[in-house]
DSSP file (Angstrom, degrees, kcal/mol; ACC not computed):
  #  RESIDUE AA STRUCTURE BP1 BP2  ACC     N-H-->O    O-->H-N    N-H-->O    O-->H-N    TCO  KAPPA ALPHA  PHI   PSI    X-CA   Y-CA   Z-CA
    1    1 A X     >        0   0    0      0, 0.0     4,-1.8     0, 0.0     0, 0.0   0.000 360.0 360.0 360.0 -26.1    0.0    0.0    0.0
    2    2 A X  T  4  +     0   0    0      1,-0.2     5,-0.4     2,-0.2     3,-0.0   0.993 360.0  48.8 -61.6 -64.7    3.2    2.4    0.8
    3    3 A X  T  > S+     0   0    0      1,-0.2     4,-4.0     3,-0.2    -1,-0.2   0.933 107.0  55.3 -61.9 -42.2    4.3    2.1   -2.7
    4    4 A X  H  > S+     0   0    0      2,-0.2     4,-3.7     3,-0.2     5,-0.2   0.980 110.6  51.0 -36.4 -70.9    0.6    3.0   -4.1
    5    5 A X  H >< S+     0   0    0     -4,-1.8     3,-1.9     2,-0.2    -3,-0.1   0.515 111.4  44.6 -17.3-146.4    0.8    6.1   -2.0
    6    6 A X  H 3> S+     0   0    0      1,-0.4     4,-1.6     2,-0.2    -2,-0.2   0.204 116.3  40.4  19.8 -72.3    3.6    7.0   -3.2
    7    7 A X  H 3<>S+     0   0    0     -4,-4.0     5,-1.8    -5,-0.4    -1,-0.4   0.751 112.9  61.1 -81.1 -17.8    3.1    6.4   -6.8
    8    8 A X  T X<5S+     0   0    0     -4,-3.7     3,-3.7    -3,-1.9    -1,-0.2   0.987 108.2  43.0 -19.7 -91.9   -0.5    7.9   -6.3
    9    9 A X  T 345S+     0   0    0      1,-0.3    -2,-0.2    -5,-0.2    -1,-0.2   0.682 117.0  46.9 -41.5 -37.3    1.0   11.1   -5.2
   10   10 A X  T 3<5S-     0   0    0     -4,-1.6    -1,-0.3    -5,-0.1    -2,-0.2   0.202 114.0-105.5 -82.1   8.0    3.7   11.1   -8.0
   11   11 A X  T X 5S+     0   0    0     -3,-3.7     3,-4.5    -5,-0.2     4,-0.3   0.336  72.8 135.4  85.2  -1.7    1.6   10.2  -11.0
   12   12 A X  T 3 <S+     0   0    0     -5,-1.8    -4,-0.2     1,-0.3     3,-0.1   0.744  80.8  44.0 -58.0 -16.2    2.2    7.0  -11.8
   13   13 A X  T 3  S+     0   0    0     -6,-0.3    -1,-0.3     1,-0.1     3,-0.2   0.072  76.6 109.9-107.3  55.0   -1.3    6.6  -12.2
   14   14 A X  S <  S+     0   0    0     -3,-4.5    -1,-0.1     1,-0.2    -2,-0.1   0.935  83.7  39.1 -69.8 -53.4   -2.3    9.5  -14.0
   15   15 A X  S    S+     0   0    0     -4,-0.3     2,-0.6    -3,-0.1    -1,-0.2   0.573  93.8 103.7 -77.5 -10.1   -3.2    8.1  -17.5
   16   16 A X  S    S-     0   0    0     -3,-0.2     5,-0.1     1,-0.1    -3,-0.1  -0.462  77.6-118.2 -82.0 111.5   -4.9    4.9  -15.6
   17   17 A X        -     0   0    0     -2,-0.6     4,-0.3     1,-0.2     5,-0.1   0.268  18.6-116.5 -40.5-168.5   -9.0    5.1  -15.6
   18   18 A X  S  > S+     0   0    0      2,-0.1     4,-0.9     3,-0.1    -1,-0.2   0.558 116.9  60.5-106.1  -9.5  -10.9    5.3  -12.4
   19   19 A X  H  > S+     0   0    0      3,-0.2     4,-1.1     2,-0.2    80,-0.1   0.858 109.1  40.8 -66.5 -57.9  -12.5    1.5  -13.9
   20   20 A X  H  > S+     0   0    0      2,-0.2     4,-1.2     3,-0.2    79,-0.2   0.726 114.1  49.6 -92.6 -27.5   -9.1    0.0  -14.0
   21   21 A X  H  > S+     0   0    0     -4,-0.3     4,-3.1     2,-0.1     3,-0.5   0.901 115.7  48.9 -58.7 -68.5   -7.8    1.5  -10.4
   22   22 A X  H  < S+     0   0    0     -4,-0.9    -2,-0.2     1,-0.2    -3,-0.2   0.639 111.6  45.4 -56.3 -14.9  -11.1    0.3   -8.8
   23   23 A X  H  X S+     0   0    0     -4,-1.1     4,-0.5    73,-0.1    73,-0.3   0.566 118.6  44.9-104.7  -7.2  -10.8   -3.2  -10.3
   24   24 A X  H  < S+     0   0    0     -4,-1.2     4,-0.2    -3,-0.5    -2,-0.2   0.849 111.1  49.2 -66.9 -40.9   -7.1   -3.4   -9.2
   25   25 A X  T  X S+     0   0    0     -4,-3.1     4,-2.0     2,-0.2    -3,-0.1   0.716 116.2  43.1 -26.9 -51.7   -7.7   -2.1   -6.1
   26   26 A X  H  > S+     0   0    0     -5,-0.4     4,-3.6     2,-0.2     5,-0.4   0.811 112.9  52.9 -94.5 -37.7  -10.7   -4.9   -5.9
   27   27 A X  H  < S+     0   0    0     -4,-0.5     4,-0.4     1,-0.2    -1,-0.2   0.746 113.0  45.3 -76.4  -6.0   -8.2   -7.7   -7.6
   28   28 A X  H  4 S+     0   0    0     -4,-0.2     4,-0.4     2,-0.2    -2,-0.2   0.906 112.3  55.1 -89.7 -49.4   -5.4   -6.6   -4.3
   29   29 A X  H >X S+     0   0    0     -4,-2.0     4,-1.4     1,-0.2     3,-1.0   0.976 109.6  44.6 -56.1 -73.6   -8.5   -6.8   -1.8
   30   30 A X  H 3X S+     0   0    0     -4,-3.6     4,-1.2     1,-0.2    -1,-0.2   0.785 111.2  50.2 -84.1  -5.8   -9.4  -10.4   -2.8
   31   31 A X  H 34 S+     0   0    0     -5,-0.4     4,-0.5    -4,-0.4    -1,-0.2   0.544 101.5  60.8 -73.2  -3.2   -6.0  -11.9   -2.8
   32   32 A X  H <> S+     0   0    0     -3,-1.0     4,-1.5    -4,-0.4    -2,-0.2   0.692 105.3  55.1 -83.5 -18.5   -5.3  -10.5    0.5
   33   33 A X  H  X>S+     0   0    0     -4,-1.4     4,-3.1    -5,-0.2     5,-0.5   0.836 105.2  45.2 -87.5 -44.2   -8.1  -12.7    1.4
   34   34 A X  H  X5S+     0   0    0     -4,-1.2     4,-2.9     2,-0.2    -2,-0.1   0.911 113.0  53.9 -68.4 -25.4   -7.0  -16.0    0.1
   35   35 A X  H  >5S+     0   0    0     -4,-0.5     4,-3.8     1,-0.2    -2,-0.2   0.973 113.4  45.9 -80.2 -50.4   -3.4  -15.4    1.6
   36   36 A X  H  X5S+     0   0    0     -4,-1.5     4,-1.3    -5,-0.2    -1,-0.2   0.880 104.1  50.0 -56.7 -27.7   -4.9  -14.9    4.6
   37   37 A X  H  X5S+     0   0    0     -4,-3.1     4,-2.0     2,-0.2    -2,-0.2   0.871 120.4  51.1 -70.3 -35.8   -7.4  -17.7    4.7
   38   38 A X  H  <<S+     0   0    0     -4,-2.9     4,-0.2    -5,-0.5    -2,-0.2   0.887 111.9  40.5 -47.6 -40.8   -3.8  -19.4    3.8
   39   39 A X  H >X S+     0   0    0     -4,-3.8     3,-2.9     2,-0.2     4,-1.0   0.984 115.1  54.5 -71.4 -91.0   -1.8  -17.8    6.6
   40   40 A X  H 3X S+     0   0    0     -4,-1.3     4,-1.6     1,-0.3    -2,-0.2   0.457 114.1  40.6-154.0 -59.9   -4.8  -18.5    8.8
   41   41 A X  H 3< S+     0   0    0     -4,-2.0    -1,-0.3     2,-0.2    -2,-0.2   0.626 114.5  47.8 -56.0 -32.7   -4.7  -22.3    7.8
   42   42 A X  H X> S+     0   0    0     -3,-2.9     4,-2.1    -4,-0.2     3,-1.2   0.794 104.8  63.3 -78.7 -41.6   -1.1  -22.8    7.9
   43   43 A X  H 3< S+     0   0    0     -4,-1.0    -2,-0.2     1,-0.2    -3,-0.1   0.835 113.0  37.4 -76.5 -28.8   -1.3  -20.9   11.4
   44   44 A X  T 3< S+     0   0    0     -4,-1.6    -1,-0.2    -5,-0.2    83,-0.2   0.616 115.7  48.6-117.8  14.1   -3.6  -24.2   12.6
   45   45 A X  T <4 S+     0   0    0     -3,-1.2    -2,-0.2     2,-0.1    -3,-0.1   0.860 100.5  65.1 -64.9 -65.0   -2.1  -27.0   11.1
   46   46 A X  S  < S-     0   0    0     -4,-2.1     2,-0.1     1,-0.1    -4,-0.0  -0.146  91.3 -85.0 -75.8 156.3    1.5  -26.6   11.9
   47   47 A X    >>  -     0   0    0      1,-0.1     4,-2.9     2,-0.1     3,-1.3  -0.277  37.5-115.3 -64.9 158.1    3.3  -26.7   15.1
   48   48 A X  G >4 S+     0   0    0      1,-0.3     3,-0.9     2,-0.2     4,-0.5   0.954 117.2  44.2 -54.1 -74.1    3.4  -23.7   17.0
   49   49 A X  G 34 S+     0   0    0      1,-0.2    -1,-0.3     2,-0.1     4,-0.2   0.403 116.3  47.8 -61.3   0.5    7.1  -23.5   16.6
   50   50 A X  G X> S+     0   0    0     -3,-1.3     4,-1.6     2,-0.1     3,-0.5   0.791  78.1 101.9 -49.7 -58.9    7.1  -24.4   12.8
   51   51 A X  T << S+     0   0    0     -4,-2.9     4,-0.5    -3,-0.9     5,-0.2   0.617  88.0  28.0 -51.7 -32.2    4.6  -22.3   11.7
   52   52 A X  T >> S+     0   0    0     -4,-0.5     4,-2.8     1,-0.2     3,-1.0   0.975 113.6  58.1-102.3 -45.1    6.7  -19.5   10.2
   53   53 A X  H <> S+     0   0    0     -3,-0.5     4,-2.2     2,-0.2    -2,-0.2   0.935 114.9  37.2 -43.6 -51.5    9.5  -21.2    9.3
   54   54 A X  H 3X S+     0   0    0     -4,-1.6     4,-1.2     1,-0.2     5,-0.2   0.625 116.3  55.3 -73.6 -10.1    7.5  -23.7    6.9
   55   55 A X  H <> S+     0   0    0     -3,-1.0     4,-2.0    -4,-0.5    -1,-0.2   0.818 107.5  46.4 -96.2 -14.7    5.2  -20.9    6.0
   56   56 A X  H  X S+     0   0    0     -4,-2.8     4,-0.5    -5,-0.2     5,-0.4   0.970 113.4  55.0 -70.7 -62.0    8.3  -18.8    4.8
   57   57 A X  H  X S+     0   0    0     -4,-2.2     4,-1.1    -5,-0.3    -2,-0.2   0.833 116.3  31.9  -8.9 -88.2    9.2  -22.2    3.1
   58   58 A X  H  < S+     0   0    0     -4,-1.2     4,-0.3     2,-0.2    -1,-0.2   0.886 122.6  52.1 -56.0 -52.6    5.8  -22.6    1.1
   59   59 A X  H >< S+     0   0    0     -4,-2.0     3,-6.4    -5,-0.2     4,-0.5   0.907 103.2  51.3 -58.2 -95.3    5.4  -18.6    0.7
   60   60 A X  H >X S+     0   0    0     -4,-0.5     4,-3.2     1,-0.3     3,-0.7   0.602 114.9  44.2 -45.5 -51.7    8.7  -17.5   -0.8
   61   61 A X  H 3X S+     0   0    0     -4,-1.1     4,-0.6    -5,-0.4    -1,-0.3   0.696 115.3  50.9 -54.6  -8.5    8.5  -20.4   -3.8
   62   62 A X  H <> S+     0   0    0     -3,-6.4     4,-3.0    -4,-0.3    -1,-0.2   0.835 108.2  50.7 -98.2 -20.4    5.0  -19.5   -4.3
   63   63 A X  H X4>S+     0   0    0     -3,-0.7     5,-1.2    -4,-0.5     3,-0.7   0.980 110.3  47.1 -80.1 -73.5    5.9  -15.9   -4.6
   64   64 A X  H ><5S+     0   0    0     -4,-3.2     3,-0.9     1,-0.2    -3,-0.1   0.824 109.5  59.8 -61.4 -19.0    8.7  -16.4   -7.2
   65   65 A X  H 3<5S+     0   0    0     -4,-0.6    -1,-0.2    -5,-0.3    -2,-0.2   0.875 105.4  46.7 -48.5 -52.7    6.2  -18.6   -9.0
   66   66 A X  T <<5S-     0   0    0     -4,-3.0    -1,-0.2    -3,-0.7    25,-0.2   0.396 115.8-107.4 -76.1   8.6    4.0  -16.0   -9.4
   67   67 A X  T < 5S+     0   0    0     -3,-0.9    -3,-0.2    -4,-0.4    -2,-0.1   0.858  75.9 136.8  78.7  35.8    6.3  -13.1  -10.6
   68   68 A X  S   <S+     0   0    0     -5,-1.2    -4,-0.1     1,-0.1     3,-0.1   0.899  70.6  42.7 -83.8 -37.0    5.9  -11.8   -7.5
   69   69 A X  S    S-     0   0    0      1,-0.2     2,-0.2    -6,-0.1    -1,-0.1   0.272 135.0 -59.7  51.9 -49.3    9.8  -10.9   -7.4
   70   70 A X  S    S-     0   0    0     -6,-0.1    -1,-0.2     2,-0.1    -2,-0.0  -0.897  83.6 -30.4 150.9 166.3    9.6   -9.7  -11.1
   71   71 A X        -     0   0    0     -2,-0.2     2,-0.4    -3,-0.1    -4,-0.1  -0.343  59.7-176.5 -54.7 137.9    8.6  -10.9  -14.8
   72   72 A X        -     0   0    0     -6,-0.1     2,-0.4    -7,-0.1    -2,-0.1  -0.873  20.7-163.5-164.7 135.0    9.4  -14.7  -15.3
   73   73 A X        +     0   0    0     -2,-0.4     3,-0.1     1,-0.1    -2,-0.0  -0.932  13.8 171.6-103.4 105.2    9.1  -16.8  -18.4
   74   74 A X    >   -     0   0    0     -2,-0.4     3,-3.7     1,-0.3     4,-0.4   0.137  20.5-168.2-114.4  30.7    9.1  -20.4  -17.3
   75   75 A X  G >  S+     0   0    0      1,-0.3     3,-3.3     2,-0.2    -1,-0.3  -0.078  77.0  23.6  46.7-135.1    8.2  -21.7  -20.8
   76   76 A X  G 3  S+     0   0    0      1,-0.3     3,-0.5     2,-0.1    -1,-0.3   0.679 127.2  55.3 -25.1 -43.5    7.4  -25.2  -20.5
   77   77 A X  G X   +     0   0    0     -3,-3.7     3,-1.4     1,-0.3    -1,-0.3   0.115  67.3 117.0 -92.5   7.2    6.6  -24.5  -17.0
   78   78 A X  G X>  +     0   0    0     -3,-3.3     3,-1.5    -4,-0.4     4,-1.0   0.763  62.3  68.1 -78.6  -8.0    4.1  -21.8  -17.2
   79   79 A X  G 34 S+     0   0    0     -3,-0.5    -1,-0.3     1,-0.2    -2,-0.1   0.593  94.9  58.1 -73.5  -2.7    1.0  -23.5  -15.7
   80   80 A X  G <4 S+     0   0    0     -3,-1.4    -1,-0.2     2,-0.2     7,-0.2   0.561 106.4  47.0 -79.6  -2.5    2.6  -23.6  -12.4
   81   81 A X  T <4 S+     0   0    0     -3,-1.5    -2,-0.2    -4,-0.2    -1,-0.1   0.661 117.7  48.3-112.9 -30.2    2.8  -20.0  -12.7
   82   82 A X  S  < S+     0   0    0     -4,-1.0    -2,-0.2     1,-0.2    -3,-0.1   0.469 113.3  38.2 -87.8  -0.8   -0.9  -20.1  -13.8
   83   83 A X  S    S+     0   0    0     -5,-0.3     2,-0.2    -4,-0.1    -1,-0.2   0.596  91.0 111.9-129.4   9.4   -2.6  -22.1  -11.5
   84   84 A X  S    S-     0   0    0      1,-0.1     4,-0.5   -19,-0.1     3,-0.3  -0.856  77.5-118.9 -98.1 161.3   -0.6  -20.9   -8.1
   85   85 A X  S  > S+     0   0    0     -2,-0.2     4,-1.3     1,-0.2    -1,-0.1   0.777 116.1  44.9 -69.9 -32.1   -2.4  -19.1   -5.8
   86   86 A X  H >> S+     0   0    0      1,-0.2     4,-1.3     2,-0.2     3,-0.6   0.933 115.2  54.4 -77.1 -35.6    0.2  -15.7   -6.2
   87   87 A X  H 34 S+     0   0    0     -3,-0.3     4,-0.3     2,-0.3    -1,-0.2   0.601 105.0  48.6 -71.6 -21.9    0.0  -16.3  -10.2
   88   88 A X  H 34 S+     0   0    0     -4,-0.5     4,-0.3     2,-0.1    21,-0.2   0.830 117.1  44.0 -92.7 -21.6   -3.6  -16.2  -10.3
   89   89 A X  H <X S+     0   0    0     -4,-1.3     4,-0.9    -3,-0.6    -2,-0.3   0.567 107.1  55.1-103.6  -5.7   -3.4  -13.0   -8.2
   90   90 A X  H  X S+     0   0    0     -4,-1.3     4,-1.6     1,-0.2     3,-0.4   0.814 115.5  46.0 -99.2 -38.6   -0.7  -11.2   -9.9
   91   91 A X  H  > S+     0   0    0     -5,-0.3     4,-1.7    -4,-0.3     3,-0.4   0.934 107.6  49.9 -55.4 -29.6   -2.8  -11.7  -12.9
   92   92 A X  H  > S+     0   0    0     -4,-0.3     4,-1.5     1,-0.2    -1,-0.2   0.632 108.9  48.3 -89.8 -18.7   -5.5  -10.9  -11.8
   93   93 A X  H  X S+     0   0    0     -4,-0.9     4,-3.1    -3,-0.4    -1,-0.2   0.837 114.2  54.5 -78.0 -36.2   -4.1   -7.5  -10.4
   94   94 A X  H  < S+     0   0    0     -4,-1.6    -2,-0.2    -3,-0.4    -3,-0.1   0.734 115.3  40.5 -83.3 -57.1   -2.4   -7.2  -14.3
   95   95 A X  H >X>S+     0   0    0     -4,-1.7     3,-2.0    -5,-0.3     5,-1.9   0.960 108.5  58.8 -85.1 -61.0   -6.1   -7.7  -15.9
   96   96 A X  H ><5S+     0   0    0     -4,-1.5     3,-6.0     1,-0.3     2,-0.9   0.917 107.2  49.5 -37.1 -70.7   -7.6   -5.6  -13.4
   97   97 A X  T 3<5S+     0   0    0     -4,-3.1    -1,-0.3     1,-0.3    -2,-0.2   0.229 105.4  55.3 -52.0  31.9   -5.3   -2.6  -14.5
   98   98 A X  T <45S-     0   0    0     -3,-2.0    -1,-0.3    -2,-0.9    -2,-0.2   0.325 121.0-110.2-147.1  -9.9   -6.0   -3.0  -17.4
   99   99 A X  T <<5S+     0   0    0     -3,-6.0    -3,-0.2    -4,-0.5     2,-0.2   0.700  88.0 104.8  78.1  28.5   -9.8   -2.7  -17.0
  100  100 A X      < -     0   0    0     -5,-1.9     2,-0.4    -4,-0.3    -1,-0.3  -0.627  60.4-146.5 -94.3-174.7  -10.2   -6.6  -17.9
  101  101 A X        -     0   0    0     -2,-0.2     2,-0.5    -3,-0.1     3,-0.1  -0.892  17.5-131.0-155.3 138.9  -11.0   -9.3  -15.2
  102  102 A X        -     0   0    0     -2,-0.4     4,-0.4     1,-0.1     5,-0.2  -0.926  14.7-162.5-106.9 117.5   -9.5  -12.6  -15.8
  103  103 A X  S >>>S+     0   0    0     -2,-0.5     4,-2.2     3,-0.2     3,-1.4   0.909  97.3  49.5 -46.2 -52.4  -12.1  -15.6  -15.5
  104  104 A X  H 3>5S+     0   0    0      1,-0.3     4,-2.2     2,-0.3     5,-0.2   0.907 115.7  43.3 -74.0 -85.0   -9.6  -17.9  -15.2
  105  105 A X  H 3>5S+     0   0    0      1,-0.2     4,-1.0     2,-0.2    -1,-0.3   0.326 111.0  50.4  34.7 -67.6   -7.8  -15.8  -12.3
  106  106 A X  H <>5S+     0   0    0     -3,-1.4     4,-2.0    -4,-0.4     5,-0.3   0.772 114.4  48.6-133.6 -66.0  -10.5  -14.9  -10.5
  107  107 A X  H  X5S+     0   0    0     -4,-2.2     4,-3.0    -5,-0.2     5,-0.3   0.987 109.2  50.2 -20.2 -51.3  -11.6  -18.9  -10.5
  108  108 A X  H  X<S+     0   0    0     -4,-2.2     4,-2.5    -5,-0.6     5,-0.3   0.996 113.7  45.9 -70.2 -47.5   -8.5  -20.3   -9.6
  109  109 A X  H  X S+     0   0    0     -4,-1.0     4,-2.4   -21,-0.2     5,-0.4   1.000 113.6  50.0 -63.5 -37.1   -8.3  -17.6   -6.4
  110  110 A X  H  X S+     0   0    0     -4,-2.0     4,-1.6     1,-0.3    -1,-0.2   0.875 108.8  49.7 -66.2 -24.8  -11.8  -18.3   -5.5
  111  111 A X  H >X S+     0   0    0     -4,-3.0     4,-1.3    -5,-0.3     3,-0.7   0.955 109.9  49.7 -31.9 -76.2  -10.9  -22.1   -5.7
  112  112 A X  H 3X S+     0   0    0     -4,-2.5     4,-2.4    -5,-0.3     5,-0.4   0.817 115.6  54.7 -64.0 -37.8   -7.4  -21.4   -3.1
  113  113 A X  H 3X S+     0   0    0     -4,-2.4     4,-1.3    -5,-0.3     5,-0.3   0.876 105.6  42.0 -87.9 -25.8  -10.2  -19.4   -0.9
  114  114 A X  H <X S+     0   0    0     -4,-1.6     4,-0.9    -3,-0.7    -1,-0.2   0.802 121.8  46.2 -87.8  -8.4  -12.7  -22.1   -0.5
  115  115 A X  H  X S+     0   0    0     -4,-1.3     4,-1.8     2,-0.2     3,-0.2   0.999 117.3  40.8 -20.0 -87.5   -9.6  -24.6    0.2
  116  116 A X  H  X S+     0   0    0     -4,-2.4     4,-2.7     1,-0.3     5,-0.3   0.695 120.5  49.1 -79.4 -36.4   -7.7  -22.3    2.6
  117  117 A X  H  X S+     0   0    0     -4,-1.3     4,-2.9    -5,-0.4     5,-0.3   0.971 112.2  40.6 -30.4 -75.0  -11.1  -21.4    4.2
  118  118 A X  H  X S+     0   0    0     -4,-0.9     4,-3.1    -5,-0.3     5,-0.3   0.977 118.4  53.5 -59.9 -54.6  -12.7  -24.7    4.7
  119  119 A X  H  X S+     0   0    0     -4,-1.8     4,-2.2     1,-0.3    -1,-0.2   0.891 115.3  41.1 -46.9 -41.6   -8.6  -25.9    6.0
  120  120 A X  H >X S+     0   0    0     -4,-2.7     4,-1.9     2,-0.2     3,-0.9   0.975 114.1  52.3 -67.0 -54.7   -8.5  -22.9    8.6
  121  121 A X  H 3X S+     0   0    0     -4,-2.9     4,-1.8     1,-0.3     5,-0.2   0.859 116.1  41.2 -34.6 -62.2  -12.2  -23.5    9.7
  122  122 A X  H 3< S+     0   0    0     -4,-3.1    -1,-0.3    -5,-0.3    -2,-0.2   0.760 115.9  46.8 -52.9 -32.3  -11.4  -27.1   10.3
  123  123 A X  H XX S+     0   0    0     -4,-2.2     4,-3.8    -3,-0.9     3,-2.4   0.976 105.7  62.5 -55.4 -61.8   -8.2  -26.5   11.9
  124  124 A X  H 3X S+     0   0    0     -4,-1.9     4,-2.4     1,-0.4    -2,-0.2   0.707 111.9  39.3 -19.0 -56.1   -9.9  -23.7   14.0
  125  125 A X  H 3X S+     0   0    0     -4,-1.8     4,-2.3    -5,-0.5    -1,-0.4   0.513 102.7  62.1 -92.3   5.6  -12.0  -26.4   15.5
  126  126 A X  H <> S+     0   0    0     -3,-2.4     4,-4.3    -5,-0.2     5,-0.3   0.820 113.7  46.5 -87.2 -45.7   -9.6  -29.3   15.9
  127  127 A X  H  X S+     0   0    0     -4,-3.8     4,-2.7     2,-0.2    -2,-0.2   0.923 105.6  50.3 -56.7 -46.2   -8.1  -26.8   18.2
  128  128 A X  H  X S+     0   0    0     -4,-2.4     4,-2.7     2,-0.2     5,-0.2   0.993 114.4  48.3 -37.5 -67.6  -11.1  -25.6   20.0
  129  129 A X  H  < S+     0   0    0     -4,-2.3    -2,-0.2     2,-0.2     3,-0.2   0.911 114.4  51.6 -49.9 -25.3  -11.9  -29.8   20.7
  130  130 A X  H >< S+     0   0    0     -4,-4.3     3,-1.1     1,-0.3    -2,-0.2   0.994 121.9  31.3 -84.9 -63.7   -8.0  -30.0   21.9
  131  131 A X  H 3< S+     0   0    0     -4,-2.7    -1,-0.3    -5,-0.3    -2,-0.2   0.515 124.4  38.8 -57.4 -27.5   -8.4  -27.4   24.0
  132  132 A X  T 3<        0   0    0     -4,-2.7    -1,-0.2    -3,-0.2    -2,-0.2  -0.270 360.0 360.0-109.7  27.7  -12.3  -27.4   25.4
  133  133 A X    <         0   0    0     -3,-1.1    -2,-0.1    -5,-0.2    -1,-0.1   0.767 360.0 360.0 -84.8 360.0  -12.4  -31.3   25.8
């Protein structure tokens, strides 16, 4: 959000409609939701003292997968790039600006949210019974 700011103030999006802010904006919103229901899921699988180390693990390769990092052409390899959760949102942030919305995208996160959802929910309560028995 800093760097929006920022580029907000300095014009980088001056030529960019108010259509294509507002469906980037919308395409940042709901992948902050799937990484959290991710974070959120990882946070009630794993052991306590794991948890970040194995979520740094899982995160940082899913983050260069998705270009998160920068452009990357993995050729052969580009449906891994389309069908992870960070690749589906940095398209879908890509199409937003751009005043499109990507189907596919905006499937595949909603997919990783009813996953990481249902996984936390379930976690949530294994913990409640371990804890209220």
């Amino acid at each position: 959000m800093p760097f929006a700011v920022i580029g907000l103030l300095f014009g980088a999006f001056a030529t960019a409609t108010p259509t294509a802010l507002s469906l980037g904006l919308l395409a940042l919103i709901g992948g902050a939701l799937v990484h959290g229901c991710l974070g959120l899921a990882l946070g009630y699988w794993l052991p306590a003292r794991g948890a970040l180390p194995i979520a740094n693990l899982i995160y940082f390769p899913l983050s260069f997968l998705g270009g998160l990092f920068g452009p990357v052409d993995f050729g052969v390899l580009q449906p891994l790039h389309t069908w992870s959760p960070t690749g589906a949102w940095s398209d879908l942030i890509a199409s937003g600006l751009g005043s499109n919305i990507s189907w596919l995208a905006l499937g595949i996160l909603a997919g990783y949210f009813v996953i990481c959802t249902t996984a936390a929910i379930i976690g949530y309560r294994r913990v409640q019974e371990t804890i209220y028995r």
